[in-house]
GUROBA-144978 format. One record per residue: residue number from 1; x, y, z of N, C-alpha, C, CB in turn. Coordinates in pm, 1 decimal. Glycine has a CB too. Layout:
! GUROBA-144978
{NUM; {X; Y; Z}; {X; Y; Z}; {X; Y; Z}; {X; Y; Z}}
...
This chain:
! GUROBA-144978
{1; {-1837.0; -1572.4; -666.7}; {-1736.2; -1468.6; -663.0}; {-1675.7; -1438.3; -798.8}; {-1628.8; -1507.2; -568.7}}
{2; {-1706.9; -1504.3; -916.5}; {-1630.9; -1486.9; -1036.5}; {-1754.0; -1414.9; -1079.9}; {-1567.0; -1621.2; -1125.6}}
{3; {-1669.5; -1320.0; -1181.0}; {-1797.2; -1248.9; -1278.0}; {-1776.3; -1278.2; -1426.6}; {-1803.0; -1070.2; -1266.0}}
{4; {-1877.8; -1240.9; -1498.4}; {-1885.3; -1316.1; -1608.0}; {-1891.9; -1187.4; -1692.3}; {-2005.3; -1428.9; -1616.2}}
{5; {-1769.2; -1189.8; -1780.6}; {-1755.8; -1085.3; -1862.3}; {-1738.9; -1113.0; -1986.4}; {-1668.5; -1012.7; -1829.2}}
{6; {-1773.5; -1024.8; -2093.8}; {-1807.4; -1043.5; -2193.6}; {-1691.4; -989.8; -2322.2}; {-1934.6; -990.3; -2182.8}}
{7; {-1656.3; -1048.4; -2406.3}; {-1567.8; -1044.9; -2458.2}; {-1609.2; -1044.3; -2635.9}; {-1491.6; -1147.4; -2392.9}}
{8; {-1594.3; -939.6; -2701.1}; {-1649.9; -870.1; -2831.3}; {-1494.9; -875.7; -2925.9}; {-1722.7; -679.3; -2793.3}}
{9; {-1581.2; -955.6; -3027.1}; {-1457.7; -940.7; -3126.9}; {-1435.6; -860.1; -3220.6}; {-1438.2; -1030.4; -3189.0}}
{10; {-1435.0; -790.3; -3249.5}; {-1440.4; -688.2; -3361.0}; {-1343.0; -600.8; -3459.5}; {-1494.3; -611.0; -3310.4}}
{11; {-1409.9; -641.2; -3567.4}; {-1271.7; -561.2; -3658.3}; {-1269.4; -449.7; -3645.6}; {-1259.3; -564.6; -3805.5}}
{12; {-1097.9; -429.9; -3677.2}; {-1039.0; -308.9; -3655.8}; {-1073.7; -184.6; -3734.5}; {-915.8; -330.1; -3668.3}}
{13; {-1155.0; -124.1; -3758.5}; {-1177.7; -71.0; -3801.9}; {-1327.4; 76.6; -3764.0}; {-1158.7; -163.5; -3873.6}}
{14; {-1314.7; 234.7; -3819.0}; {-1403.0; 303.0; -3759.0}; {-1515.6; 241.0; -3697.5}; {-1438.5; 383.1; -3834.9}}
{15; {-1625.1; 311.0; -3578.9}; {-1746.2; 288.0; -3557.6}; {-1788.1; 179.6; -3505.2}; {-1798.9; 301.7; -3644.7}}
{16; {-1689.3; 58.3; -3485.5}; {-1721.8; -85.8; -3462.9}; {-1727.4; -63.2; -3280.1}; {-1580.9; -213.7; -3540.0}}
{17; {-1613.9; -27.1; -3243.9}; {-1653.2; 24.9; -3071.8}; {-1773.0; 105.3; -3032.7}; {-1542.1; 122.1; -3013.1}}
{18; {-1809.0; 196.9; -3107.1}; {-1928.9; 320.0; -3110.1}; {-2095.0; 171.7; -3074.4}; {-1930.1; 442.1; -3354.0}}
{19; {-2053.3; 91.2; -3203.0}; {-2139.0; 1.4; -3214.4}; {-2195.8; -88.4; -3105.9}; {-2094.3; -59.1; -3294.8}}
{20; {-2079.8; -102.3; -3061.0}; {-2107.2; -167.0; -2931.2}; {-2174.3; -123.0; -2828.0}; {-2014.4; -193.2; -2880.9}}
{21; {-2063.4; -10.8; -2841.8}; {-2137.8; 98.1; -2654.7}; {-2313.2; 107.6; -2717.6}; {-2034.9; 373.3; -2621.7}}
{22; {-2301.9; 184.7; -2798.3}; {-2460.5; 221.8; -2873.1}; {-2601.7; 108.7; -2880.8}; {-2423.3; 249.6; -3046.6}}
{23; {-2530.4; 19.2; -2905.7}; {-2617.2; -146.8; -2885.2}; {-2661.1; -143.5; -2719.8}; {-2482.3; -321.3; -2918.9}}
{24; {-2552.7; -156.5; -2641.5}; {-2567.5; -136.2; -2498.9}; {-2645.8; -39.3; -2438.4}; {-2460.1; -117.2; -2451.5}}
{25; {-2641.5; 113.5; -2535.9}; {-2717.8; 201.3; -2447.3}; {-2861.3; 186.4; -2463.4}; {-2682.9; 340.5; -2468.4}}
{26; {-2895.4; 182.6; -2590.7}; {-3041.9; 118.1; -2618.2}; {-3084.1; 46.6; -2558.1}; {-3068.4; 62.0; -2711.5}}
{27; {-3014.1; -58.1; -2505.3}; {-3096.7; -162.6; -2412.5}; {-3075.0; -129.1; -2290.8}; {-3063.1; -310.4; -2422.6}}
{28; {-3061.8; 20.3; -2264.5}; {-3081.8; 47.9; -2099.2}; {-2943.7; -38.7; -2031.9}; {-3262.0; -30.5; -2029.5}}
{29; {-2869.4; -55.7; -2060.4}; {-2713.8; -155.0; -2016.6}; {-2599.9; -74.6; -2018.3}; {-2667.5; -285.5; -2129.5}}
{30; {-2614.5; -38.0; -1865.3}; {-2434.0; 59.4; -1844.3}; {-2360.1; -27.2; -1828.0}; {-2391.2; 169.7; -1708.4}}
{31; {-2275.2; 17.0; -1871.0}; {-2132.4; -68.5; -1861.4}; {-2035.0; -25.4; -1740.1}; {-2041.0; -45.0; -2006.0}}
{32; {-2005.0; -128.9; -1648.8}; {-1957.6; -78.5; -1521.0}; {-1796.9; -32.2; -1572.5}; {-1967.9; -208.8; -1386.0}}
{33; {-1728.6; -140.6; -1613.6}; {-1611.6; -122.1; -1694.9}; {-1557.3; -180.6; -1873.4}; {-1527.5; -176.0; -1598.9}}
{34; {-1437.7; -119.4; -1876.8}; {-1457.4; -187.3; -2052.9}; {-1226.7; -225.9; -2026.2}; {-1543.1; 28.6; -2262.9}}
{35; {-1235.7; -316.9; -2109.8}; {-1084.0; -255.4; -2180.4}; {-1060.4; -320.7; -2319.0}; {-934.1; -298.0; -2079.3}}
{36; {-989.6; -237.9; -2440.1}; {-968.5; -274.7; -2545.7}; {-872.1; -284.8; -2587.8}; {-1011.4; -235.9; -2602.4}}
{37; {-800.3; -435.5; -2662.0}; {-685.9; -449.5; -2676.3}; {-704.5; -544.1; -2852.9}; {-617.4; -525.5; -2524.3}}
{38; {-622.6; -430.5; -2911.1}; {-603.9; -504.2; -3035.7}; {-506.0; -529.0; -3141.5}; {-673.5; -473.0; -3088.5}}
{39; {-513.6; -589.4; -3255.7}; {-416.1; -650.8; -3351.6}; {-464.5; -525.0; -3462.3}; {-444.4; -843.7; -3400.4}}
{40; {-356.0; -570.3; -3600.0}; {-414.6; -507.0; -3709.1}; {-534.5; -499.1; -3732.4}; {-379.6; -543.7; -3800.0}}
{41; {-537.7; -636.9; -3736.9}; {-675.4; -656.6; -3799.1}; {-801.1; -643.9; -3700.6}; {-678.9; -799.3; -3863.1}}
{42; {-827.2; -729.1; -3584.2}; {-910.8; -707.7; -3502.6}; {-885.0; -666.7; -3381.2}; {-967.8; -789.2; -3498.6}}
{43; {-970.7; -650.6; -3262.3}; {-985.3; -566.4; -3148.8}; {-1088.2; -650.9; -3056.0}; {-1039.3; -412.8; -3192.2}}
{44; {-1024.7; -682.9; -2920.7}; {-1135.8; -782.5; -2832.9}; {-1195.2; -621.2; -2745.7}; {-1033.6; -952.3; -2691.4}}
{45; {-1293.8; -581.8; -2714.7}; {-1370.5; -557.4; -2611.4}; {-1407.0; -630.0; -2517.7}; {-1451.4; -524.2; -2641.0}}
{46; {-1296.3; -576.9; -2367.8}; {-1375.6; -654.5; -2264.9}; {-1500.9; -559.2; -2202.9}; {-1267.8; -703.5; -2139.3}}
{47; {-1616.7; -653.5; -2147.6}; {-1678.5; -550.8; -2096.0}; {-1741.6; -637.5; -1979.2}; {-1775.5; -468.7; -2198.9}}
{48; {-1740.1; -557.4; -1856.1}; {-1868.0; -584.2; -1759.9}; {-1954.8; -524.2; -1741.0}; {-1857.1; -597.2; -1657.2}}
{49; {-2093.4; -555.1; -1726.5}; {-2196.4; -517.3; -1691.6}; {-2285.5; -604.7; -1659.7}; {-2231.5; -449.7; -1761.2}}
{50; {-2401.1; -550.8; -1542.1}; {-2463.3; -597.8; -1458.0}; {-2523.9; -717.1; -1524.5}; {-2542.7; -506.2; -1400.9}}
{51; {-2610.8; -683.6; -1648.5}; {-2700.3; -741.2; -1695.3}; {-2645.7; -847.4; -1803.9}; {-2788.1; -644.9; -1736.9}}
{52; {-2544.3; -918.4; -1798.7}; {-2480.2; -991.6; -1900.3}; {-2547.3; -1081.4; -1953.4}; {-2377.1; -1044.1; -1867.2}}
{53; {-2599.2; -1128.7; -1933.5}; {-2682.0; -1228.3; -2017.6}; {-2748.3; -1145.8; -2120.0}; {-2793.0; -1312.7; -1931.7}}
{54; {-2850.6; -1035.3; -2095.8}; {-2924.7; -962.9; -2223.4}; {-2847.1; -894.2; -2292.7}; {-3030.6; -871.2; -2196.0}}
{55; {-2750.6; -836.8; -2246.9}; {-2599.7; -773.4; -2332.8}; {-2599.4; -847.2; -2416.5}; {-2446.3; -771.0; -2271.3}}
{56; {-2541.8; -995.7; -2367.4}; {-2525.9; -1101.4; -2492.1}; {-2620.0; -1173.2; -2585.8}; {-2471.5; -1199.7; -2447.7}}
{57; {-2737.9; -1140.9; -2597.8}; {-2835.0; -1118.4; -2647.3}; {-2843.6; -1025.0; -2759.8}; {-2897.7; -1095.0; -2562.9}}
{58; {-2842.0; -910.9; -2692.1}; {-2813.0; -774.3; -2801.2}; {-2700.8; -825.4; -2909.7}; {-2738.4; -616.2; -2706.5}}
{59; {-2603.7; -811.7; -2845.0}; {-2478.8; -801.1; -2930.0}; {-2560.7; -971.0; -3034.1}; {-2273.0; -819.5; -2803.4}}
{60; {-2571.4; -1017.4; -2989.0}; {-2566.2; -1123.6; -3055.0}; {-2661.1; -1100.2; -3196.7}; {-2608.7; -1237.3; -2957.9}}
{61; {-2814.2; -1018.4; -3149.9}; {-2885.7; -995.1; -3254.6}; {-2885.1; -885.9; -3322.8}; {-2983.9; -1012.1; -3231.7}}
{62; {-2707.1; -820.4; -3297.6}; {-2663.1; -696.2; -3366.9}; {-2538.4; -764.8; -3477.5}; {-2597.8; -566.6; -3238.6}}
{63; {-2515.9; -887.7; -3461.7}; {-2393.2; -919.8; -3539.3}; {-2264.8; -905.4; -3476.0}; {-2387.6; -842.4; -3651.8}}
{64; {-2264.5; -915.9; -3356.0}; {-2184.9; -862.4; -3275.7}; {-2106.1; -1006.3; -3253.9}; {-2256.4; -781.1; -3150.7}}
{65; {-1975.7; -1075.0; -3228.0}; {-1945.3; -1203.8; -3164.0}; {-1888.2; -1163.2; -3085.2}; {-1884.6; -1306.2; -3220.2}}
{66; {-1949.9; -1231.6; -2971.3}; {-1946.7; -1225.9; -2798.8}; {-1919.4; -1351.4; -2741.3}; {-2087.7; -1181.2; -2728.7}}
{67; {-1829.6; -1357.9; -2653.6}; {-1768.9; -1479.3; -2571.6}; {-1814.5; -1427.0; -2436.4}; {-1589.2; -1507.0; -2584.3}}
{68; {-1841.2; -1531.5; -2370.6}; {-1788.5; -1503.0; -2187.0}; {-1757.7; -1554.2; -2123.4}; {-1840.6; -1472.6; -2096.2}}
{69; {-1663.0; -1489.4; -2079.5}; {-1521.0; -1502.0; -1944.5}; {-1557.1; -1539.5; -1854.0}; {-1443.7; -1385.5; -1883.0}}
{70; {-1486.6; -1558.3; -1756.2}; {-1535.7; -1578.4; -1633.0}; {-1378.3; -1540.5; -1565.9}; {-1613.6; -1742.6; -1606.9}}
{71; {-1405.6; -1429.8; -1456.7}; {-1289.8; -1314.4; -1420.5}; {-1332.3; -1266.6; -1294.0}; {-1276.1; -1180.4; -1529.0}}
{72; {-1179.7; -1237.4; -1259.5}; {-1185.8; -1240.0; -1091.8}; {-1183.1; -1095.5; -1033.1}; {-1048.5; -1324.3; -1023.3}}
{73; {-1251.0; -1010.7; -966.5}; {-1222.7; -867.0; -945.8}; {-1202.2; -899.3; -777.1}; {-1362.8; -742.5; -1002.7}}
{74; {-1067.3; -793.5; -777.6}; {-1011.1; -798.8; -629.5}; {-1041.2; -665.9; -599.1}; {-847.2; -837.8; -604.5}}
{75; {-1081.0; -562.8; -480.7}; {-985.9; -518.7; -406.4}; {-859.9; -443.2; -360.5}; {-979.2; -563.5; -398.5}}
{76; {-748.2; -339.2; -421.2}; {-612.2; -358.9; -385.1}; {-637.8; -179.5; -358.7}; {-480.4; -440.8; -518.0}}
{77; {-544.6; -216.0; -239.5}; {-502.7; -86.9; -200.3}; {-438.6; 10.3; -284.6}; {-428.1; -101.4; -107.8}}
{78; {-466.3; 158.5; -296.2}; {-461.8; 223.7; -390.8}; {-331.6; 299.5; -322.9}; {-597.2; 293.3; -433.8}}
{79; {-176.7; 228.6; -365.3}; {-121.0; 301.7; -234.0}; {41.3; 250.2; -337.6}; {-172.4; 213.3; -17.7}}
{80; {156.6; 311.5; -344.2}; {249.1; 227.0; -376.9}; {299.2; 89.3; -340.3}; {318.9; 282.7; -365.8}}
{81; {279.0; -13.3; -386.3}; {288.2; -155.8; -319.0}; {166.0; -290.0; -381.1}; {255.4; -119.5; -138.4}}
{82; {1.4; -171.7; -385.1}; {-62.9; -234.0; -362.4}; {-64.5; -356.0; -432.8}; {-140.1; -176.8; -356.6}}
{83; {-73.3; -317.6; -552.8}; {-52.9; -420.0; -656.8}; {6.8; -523.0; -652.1}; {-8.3; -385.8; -741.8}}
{84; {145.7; -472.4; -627.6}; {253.7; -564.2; -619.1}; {200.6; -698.3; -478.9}; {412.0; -452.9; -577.4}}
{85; {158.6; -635.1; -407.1}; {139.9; -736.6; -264.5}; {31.2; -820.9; -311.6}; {90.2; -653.2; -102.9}}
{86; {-49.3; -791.1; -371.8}; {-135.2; -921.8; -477.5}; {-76.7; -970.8; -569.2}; {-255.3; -887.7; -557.0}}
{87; {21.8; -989.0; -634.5}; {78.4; -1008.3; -700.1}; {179.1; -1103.6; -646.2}; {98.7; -911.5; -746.5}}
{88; {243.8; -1093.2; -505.0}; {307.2; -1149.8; -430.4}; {217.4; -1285.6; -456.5}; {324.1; -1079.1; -294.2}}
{89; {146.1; -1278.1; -319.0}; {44.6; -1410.4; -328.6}; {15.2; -1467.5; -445.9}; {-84.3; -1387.0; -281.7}}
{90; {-9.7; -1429.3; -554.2}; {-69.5; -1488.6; -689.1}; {64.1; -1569.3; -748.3}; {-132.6; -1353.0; -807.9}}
{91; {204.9; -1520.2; -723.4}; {333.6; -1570.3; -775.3}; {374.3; -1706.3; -664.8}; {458.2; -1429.8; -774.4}}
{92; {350.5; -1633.7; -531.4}; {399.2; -1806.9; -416.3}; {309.5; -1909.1; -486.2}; {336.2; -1809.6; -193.5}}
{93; {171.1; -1862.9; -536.1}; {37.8; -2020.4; -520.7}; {92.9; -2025.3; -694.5}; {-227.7; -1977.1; -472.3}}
{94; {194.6; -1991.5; -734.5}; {225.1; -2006.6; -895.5}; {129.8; -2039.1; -1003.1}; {315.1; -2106.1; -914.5}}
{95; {50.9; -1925.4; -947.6}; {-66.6; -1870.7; -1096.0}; {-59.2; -1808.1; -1186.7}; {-162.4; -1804.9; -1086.2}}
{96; {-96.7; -1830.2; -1314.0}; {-103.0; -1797.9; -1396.0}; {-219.6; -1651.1; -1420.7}; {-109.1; -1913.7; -1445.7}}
{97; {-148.6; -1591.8; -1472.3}; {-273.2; -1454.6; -1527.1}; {-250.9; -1414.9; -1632.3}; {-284.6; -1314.7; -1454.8}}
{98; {-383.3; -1455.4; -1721.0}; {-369.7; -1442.7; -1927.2}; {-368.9; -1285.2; -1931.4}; {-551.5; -1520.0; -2054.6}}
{99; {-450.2; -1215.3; -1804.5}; {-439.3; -1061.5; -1857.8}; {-515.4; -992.4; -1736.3}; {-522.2; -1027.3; -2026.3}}
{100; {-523.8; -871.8; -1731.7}; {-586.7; -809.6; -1627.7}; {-599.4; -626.3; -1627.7}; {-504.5; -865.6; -1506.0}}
{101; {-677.0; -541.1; -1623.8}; {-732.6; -424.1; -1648.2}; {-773.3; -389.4; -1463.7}; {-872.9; -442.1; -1778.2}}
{102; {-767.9; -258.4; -1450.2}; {-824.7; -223.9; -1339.2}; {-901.2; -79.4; -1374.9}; {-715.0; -221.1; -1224.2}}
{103; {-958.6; -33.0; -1264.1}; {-1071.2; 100.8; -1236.5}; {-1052.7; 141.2; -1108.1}; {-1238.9; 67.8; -1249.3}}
{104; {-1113.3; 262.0; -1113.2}; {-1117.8; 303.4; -984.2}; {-1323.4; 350.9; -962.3}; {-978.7; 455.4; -971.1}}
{105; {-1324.9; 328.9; -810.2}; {-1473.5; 360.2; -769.0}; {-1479.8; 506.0; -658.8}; {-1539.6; 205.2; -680.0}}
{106; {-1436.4; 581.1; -690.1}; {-1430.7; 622.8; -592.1}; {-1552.1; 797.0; -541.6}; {-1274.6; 623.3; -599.0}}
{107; {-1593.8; 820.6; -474.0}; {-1570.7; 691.6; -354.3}; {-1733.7; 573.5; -400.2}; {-1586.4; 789.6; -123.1}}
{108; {-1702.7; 486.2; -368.5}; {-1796.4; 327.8; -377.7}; {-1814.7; 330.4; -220.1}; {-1694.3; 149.4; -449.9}}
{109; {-1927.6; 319.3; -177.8}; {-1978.7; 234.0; -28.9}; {-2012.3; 113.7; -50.2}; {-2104.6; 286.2; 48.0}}
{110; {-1986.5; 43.6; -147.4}; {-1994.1; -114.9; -154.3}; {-1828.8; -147.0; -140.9}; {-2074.1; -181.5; -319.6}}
{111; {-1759.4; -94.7; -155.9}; {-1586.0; -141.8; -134.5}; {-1552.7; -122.1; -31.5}; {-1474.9; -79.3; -207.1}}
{112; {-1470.7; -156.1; 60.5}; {-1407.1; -143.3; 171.3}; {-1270.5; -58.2; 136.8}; {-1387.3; -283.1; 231.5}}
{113; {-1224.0; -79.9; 54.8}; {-1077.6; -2.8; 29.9}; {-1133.4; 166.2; -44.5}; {-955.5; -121.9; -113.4}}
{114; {-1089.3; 285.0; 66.1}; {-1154.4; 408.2; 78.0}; {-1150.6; 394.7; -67.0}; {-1090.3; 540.3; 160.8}}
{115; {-1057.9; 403.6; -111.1}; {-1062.1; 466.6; -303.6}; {-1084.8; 364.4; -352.3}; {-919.6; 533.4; -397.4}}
{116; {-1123.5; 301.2; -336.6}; {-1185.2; 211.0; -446.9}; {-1139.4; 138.4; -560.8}; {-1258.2; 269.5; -498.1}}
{117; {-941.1; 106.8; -529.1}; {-912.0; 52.1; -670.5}; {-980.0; -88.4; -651.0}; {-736.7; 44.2; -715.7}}
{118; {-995.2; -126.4; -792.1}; {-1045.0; -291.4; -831.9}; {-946.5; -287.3; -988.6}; {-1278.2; -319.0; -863.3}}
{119; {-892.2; -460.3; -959.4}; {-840.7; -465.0; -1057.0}; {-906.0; -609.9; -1083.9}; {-694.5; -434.6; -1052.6}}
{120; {-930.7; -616.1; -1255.7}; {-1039.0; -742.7; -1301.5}; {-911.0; -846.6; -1335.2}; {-1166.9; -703.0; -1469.4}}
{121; {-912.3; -975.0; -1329.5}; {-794.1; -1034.6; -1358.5}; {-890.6; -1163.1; -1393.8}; {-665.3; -1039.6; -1233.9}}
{122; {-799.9; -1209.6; -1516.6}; {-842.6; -1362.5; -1605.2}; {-730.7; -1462.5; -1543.7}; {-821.0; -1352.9; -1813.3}}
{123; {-714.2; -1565.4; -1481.9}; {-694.0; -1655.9; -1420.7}; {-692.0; -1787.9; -1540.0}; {-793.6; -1650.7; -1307.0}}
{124; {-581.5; -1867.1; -1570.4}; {-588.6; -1987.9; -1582.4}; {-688.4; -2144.1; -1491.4}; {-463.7; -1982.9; -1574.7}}
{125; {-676.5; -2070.4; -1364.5}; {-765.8; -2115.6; -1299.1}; {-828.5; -2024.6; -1124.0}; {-701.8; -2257.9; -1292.7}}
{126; {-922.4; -1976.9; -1176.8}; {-1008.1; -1898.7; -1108.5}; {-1047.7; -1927.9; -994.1}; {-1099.2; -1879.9; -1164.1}}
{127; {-1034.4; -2060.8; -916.4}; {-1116.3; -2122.4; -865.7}; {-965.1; -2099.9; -749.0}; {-1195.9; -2269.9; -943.5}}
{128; {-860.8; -2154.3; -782.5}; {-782.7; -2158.5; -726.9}; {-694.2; -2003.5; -654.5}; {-734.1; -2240.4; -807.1}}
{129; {-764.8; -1940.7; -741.4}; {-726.1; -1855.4; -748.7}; {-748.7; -1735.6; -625.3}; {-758.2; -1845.0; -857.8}}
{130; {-891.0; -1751.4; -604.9}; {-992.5; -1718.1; -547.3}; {-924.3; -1744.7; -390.2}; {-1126.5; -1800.6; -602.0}}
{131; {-927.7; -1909.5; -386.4}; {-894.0; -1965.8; -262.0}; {-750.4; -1900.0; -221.6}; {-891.5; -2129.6; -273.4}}
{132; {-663.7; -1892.0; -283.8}; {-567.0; -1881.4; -245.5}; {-535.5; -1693.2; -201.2}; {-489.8; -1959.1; -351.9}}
{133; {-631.5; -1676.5; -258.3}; {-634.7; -1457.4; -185.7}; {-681.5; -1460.7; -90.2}; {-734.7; -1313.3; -256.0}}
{134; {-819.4; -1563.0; -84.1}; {-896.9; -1523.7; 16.5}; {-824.9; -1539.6; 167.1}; {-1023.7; -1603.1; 1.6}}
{135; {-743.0; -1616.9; 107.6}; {-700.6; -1728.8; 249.5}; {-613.1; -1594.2; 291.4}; {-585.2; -1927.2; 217.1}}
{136; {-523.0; -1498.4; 199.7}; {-413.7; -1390.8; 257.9}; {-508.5; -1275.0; 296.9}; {-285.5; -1335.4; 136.6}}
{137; {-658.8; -1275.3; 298.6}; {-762.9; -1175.0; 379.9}; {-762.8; -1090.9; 211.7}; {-683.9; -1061.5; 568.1}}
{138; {-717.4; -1120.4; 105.0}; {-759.7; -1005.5; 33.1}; {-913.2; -1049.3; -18.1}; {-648.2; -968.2; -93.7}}
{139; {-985.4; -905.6; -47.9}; {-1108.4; -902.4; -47.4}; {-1138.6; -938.6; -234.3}; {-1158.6; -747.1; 27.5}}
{140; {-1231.5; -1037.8; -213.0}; {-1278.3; -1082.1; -385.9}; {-1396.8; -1028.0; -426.0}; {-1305.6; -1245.1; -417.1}}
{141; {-1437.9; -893.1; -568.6}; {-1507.4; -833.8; -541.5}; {-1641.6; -907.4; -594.3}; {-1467.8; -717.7; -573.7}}
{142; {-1765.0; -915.0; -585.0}; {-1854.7; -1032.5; -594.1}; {-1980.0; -928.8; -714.6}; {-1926.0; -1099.0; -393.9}}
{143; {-2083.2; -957.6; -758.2}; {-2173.6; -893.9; -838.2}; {-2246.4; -770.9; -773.0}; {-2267.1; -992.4; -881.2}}
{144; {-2249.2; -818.5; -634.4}; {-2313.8; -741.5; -530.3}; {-2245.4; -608.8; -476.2}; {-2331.3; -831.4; -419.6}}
{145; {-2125.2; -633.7; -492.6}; {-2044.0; -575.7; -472.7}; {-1968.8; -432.6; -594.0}; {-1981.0; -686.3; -438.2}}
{146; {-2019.0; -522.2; -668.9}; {-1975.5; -456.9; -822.3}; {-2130.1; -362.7; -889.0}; {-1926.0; -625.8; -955.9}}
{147; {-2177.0; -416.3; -847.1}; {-2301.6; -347.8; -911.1}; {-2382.5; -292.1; -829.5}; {-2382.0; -428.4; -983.5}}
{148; {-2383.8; -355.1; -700.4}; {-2466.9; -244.6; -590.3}; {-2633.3; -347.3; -595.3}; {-2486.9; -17.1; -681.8}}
């Protein structure tokens, strides 16, 4: 149920994002989602996509430095509340979350929630994390699920 996302370090500076996506498109590798958050100096690219292992490959034999995550995609009703009511549960089981980005699919026939929000969330501990949604019925979104 965890997905393994990939995490690009890159200085701040023109063309270095271009670089990335462009590395990716060559090797036939869409990117399901991305988010970029940075300092003066540098800029992390998160990214998922299906094929992560050869992604990290590429990047790697582009000069690229690539980490990977391991990150939890939920599920949440696309509705005022939704958020917050995952958020509920994640605060009673007193978890920690280093950061978190969402998307929308819509419409997705692999999601159950009509519009399709998914929000990706990094977990101090994932595992626990997991258990403790599943148990309140919220849905954990899986590779199969994410990629079709």
């Amino acid at each position: 149920m965890k997905l393994q996302q990939l995490s690009l370090f890159l200085e701040n500076r023109p063309g270095n994002v271009r670089k990335a996506c462009r590395t990716l498109a060559e090797s036939g590798i869409n990117i399901e989602t991305m988010s970029l958050a940075d300092t003066e100096q540098f800029g992390i690219l998160r990214i998922l996509v299906k094929e992560w292992k050869a992604a990290k490959e590429e990047f790697e034999k582009n000069g690229i430095v690539v980490k990977i995550s391991e990150v939890v995609a939920l599920e949440v009703k696309h509705q005022p509340g939704g958020l917050a009511d995952v958020l509920d549960v994640l605060d009673e089981a007193g978890l920690n979350i280093e950061y978190m980005y969402g998307f929308f699919r819509n419409p997705s026939p692999n999601l159950a929630v009509a519009d399709g929000a998914v929000i990706v969330f990094r977990f101090d501990n994932p595992d626990q994390a997991i258990e403790k949604l599943q148990a309140k019925g919220i849905k954990i979104i899986g590779n199969t699920e994410l990629y079709g």
